[in-house]
C-alpha positions in Angstrom: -40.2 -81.1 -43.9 -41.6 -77.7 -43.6 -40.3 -76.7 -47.5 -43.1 -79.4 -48.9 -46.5 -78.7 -50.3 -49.0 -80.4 -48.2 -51.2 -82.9 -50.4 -54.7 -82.7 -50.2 -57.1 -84.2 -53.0 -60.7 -83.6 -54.3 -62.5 -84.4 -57.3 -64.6 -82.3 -59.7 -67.0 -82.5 -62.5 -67.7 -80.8 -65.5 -70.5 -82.1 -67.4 -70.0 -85.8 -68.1 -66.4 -86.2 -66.6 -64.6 -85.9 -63.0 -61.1 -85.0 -62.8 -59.1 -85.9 -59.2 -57.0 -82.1 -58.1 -54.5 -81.6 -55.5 -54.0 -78.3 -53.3 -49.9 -78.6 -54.9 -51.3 -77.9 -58.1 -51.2 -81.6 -60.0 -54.0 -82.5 -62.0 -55.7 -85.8 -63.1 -57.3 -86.8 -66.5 -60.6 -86.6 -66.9 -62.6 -89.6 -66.4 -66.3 -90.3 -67.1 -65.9 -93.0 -63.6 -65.8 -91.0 -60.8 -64.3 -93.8 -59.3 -61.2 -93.8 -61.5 -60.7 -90.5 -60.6 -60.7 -91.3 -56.8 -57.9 -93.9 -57.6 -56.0 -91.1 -59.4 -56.0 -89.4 -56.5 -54.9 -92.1 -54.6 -52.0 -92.8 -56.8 -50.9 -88.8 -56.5 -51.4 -89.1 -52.8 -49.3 -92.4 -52.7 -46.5 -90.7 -55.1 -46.4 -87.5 -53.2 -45.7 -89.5 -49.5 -42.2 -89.2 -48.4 -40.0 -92.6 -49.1 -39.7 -94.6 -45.6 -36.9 -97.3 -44.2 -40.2 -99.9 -44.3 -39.3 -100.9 -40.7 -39.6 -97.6 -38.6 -41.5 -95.8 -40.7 -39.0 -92.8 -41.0 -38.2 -90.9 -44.2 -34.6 -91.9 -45.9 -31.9 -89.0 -45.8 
């Protein structure tokens, strides 16, 4: 869909936290693990994917 924000996540730190950000603009909490943060981003990144049909892959209408 040419209408949909593409997703792509980075973390960053200030002081003693890390917080996960996406180029759409969604933010994560801040986290003292930097790996929580990473799985934040994952969960975002998971959210943000188009539904699929499970079988062929291809987004619902």
């Amino acid at each position: 869909m040419p209408d949909r924000v593409p997703h792509a996540t980075s973390t960053a730190e200030s002081g003693s936290f890390c917080t996960a950000r996406c180029t759409c603009g969604w933010r994560g909490p801040a986290r003292r693990a930097r790996s929580q943060a990473r799985t934040d981003a994952e969960r975002h990144l998971a959210e943000a994917r188009p539904e699929t049909d499970g079988e062929s892959g291809r987004p619902l209408e």
